[in-house]
Backbone bond lengths (Angstrom), bond angles and torsions (degrees), N, CA, C in turn:
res aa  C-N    CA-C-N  psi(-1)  N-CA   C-N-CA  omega(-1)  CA-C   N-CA-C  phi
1 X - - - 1.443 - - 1.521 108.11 -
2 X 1.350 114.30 133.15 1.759 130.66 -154.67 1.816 88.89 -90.54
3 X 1.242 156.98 103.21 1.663 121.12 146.02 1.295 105.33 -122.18
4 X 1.694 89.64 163.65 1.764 121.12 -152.72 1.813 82.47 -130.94
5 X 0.970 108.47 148.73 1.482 144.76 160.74 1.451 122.06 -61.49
6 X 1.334 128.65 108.41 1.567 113.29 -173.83 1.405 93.61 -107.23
7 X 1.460 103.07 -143.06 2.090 129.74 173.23 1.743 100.98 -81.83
8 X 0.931 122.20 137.38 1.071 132.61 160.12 1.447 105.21 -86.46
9 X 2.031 110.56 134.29 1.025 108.80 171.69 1.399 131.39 -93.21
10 X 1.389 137.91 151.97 1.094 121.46 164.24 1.248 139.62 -70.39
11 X 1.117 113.76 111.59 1.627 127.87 -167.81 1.441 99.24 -149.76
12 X 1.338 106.28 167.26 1.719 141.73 -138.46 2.194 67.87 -104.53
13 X 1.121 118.36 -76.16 1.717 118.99 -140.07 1.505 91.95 -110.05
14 X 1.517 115.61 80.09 1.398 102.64 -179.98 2.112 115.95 -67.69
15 X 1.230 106.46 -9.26 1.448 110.99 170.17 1.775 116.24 -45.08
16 X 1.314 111.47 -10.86 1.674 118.22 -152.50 1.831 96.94 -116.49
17 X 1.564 118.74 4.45 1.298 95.29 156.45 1.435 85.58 -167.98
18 X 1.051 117.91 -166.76 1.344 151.69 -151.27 1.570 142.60 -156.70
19 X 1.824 126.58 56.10 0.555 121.28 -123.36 2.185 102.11 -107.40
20 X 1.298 90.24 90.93 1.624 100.21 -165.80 1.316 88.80 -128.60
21 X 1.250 130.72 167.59 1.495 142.65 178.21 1.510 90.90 -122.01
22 X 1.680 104.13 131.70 1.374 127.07 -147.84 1.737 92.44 -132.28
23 X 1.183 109.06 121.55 1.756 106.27 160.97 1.293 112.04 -120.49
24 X 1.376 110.25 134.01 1.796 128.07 -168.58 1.449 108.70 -171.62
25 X 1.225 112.22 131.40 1.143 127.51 168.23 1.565 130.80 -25.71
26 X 1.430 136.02 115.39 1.026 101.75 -177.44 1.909 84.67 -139.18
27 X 1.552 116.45 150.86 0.995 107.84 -172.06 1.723 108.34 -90.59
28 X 1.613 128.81 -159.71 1.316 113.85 -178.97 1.508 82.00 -164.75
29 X 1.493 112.52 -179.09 1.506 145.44 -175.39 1.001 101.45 -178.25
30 X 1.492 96.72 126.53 2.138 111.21 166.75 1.424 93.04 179.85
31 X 1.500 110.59 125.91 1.513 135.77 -158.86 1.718 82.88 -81.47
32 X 1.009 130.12 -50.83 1.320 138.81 -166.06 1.435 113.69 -43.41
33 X 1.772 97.01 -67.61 1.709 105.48 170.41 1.286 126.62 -88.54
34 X 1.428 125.42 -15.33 1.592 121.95 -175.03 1.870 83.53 -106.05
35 X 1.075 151.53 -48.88 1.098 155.55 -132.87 1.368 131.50 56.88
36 X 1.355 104.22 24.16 1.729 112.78 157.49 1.428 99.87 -162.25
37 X 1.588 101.01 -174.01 1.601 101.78 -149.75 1.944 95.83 -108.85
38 X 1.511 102.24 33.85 1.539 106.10 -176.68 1.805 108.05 -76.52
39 X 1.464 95.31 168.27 1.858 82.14 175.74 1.443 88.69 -89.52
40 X 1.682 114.90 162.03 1.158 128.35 168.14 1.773 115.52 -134.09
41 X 1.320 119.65 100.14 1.307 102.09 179.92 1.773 128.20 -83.93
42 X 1.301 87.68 172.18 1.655 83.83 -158.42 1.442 84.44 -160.02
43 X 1.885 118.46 127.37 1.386 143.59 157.95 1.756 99.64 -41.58
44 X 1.347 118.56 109.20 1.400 107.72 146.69 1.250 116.13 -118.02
45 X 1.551 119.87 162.40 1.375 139.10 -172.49 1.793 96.39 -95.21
46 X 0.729 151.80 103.87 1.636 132.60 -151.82 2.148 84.16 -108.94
47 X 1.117 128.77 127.04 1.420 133.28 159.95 1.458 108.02 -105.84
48 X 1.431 127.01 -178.91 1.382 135.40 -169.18 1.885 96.42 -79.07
49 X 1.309 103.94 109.45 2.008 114.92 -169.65 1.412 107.19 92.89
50 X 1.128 118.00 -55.74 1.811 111.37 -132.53 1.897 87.37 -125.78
51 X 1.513 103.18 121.66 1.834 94.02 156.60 1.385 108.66 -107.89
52 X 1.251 117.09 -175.28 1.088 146.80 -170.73 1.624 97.91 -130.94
53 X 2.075 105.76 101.62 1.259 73.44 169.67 2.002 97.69 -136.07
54 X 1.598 104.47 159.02 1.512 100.80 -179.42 1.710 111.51 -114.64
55 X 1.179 116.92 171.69 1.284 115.56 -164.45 1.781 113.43 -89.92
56 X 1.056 103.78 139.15 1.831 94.06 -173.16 1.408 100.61 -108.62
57 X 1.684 100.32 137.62 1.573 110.25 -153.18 1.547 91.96 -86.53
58 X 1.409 109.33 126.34 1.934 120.45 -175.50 1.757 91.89 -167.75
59 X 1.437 100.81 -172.22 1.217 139.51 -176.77 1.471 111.03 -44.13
60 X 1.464 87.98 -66.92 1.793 128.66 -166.76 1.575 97.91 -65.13
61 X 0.992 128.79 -37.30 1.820 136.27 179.52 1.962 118.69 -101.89
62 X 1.497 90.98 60.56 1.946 73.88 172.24 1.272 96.39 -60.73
63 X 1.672 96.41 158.92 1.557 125.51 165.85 1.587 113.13 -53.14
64 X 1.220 107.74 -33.36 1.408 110.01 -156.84 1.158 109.25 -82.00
65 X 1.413 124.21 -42.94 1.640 132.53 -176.48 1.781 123.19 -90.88
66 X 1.043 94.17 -31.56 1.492 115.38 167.31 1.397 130.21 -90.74
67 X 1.456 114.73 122.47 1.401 115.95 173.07 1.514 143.84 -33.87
68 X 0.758 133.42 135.87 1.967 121.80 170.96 1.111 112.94 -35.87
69 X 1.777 99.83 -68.70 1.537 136.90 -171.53 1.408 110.28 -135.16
70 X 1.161 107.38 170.46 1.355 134.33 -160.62 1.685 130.95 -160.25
71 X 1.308 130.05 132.23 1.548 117.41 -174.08 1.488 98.78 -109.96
72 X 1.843 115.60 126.83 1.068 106.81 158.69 1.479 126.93 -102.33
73 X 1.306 128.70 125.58 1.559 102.36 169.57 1.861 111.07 -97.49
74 X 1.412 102.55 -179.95 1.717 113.66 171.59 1.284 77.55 -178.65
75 X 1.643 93.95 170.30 1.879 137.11 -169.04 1.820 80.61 -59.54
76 X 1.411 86.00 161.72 1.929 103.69 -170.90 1.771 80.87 -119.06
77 X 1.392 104.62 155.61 1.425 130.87 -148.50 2.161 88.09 -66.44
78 X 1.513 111.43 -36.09 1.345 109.00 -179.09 1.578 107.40 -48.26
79 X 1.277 117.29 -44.85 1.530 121.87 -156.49 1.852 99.26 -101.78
80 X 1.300 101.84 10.94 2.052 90.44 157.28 1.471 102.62 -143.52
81 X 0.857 124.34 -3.69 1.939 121.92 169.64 1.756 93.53 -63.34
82 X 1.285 110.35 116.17 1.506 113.22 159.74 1.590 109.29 93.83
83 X 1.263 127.57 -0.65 1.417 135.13 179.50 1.574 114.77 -101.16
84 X 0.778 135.35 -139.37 1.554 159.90 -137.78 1.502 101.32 -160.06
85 X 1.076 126.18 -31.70 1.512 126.38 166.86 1.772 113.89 -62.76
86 X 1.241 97.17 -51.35 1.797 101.92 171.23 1.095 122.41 -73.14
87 X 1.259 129.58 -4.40 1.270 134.37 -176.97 1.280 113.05 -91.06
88 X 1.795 112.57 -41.99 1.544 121.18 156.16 1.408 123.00 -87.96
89 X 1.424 110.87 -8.16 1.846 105.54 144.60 1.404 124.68 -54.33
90 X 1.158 115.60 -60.01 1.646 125.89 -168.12 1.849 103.56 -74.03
91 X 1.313 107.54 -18.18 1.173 98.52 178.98 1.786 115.57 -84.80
92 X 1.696 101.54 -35.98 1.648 114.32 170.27 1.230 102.22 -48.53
93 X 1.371 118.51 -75.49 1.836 117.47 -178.81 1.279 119.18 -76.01
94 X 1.549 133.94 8.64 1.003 100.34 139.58 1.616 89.48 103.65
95 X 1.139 137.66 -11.48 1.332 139.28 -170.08 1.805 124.25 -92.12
96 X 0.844 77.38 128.08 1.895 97.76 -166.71 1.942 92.86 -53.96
97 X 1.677 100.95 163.68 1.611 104.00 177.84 1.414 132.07 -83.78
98 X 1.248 90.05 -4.92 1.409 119.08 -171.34 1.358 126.79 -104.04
99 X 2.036 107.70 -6.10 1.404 123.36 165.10 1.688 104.11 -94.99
100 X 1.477 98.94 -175.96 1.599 92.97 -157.48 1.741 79.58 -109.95
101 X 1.575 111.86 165.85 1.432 91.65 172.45 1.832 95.70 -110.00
102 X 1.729 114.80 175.08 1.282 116.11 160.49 1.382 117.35 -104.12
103 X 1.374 121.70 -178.90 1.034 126.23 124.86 1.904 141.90 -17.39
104 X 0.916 121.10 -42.07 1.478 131.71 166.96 1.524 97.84 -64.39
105 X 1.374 118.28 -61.39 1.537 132.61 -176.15 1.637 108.39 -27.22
106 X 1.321 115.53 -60.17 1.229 139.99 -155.78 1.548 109.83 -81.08
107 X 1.612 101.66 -42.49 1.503 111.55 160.13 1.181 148.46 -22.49
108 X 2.067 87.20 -67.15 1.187 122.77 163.32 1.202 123.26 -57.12
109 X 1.203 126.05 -54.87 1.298 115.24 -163.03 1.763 101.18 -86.67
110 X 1.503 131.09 -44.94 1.207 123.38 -168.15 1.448 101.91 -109.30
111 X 1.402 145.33 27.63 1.154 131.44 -154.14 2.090 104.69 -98.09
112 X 0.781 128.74 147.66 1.827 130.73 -154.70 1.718 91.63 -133.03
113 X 1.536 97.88 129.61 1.523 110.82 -167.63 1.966 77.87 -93.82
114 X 1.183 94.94 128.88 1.810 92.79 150.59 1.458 125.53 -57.22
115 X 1.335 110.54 119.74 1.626 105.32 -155.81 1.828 106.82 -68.67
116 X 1.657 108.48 -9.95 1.410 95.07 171.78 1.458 139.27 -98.53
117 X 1.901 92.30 3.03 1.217 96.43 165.83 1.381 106.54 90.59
118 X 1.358 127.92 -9.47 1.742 122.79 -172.53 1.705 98.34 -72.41
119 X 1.604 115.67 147.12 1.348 119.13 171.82 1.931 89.25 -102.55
120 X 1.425 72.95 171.83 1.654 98.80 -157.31 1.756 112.85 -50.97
121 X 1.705 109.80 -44.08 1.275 122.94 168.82 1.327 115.43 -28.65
122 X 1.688 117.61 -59.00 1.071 147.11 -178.93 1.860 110.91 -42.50
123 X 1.642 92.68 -58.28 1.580 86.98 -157.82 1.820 96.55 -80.67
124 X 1.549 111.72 -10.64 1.281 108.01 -175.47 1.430 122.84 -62.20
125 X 1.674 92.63 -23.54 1.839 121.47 -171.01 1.386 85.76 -82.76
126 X 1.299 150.76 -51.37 1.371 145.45 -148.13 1.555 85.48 -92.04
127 X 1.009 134.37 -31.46 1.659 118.41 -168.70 1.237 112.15 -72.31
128 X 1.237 102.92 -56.66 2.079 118.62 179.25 1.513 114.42 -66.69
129 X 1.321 105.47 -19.36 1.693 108.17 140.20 0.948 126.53 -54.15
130 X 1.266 123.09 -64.36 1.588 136.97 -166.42 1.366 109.82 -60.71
131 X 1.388 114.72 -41.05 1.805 142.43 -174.53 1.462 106.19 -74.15
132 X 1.236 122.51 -31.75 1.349 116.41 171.48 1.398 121.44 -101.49
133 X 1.422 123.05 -20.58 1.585 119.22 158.94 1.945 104.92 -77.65
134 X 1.086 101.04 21.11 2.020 104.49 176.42 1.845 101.45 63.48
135 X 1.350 118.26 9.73 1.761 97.72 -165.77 1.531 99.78 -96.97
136 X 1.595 102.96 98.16 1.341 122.88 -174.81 1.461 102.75 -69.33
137 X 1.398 137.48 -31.30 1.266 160.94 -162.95 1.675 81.34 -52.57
138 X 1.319 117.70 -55.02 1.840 115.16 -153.78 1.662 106.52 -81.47
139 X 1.572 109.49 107.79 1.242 122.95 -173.57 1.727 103.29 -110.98
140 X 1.679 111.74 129.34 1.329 94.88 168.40 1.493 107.40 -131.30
141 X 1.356 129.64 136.35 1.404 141.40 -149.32 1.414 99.34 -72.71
142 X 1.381 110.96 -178.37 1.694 116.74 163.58 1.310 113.57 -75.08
143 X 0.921 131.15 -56.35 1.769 124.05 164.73 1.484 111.75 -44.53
144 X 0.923 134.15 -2.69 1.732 129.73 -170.39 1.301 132.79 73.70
145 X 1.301 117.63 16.09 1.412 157.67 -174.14 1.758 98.37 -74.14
146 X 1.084 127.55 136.17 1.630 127.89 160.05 1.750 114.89 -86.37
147 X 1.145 100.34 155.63 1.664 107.51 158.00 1.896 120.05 -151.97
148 X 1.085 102.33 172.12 1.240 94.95 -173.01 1.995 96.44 -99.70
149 X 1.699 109.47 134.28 1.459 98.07 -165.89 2.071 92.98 -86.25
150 X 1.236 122.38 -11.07 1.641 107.02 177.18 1.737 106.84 -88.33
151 X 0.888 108.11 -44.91 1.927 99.03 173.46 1.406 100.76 -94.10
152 X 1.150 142.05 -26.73 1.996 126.40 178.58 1.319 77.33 92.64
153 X 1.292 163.98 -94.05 1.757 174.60 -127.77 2.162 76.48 -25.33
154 X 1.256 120.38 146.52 1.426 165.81 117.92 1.154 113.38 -38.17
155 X 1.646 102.90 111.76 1.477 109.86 -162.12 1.602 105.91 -115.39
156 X 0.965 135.52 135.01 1.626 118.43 162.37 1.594 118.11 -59.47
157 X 1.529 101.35 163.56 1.439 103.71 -171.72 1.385 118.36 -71.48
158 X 1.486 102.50 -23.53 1.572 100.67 170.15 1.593 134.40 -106.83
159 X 1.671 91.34 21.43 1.337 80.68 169.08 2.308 101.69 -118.81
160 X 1.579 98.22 -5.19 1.676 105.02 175.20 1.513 86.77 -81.67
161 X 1.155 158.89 -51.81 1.246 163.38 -153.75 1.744 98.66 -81.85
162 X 1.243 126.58 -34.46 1.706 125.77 171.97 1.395 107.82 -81.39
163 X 1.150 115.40 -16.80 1.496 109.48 179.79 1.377 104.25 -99.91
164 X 1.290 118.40 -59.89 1.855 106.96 166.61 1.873 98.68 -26.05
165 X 1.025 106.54 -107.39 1.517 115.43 -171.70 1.356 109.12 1.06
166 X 1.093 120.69 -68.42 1.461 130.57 -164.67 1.642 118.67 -64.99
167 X 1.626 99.10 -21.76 1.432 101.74 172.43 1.893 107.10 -109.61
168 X 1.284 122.89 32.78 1.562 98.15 172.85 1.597 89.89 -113.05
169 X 0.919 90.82 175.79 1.690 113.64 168.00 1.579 116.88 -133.53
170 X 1.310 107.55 156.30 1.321 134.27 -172.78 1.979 98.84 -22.70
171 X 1.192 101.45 -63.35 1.605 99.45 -167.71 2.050 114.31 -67.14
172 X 1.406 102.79 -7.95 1.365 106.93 -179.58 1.464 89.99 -73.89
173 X 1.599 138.84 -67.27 1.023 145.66 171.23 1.214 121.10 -31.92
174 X 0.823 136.71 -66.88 1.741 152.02 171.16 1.338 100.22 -48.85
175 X 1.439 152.59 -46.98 1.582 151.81 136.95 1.826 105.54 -3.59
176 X 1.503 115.00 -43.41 1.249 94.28 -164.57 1.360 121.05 -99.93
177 X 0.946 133.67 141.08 1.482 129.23 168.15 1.213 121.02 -41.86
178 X 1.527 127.51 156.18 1.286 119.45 175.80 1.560 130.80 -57.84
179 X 1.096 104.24 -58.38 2.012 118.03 161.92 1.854 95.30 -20.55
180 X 1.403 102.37 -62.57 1.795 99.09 -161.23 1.262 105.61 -82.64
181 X 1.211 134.51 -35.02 1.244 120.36 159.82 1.378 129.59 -45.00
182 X 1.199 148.62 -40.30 1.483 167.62 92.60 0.951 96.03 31.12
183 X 1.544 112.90 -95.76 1.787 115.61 171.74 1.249 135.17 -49.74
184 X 1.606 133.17 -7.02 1.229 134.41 144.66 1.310 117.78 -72.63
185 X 1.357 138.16 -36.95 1.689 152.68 144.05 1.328 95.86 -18.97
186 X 1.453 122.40 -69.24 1.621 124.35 -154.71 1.547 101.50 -75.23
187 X 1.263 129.43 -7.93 1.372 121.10 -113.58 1.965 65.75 -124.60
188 X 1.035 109.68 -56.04 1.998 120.98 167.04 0.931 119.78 -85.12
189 X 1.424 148.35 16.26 1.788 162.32 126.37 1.644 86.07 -69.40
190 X 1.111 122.38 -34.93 1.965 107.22 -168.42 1.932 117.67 -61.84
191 X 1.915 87.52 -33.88 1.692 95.19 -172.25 1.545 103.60 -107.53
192 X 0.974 114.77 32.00 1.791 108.96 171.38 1.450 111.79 -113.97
């Protein structure tokens, strides 16, 4: 297990978390994105909300059905230190009151696969799209999830991805390098 040092938060009982970015294995199931209900593990980098996680090459992960990468989000350590969320954290893993919890912790128990499966590269290419044709409207969550930013309403991927399209023009395109262009290509061949 890799850890790095983040911000320490301010809080009254720093004994009650732990605020390092932690990478460890954590496995997953979702008929949606793996297409069966097997576990599949996958290296994540877990940060405060959002991991980073990639696929670990085994049995359990063909290439073919399973993602590279993946964005997970869950609640950031502010919004379960002191709630009802930590109380059924420490109880999921199993962790005494008197250990601190991490990041991974929080993951685990509440962490939300973006149901479309885009890794982070991806939505970064769809954002700085969106940011340079001005269409502030195109919001995409920490899980990798879309929304609409004038009603907040939850958009599917192929219809925030039909509306990008339809509003860039030639010079939004031409902005990107080849590599990201490619990966925005794959990225809309993924939901058709």
């Amino acid at each position: 297990m890799e850890v790095q040092t983040l911000k320490h938060y301010d809080m009254a009982d720093t004994k009650q978390y732990n605020s390092v970015v932690v990478t460890d294995e954590i496995y997953f199931s979702n008929k949606t994105i793996f297409g069966d209900m097997d576990a599949h593990p996958y290296m994540c980098e877990c940060h405060d909300g959002i991991a980073y996680c990639t696929r670990i090459e085994c049995d359990e992960n063909p290439v073919a059905t399973t993602p590279q990468k993946f964005l997970l989000g869950y609640p950031t350590m502010c919004e379960v230190i002191g709630t009802d969320r930590e109380n059924a954290c420490r109880e999921f893993r199993n962790i005494p009151a008197v250990s601190p919890l991490n990041y991974h912790d929080i993951a685990v128990k509440y962490g939300r696969i973006g149901k479309w499966g885009f890794n982070s590269e991806e939505l970064n290419i769809m954002d700085k799209l969106a940011r340079s044709a001005k269409m502030d409207w195109f919001v995409t969550t920490t899980e990798g999830n879309f929304r609409d930013g004038e009603t907040g309403k939850s958009m599917t991927a192929r219809k925030a991805l039909k509306d990008l399209v339809e509003g860039l023009a030639d010079e939004n395109l031409d902005a990107l390098e080849k590599p990201d262009l490619i990966a925005f290509i794959r990225s809309l061949a993924s939901i058709l």
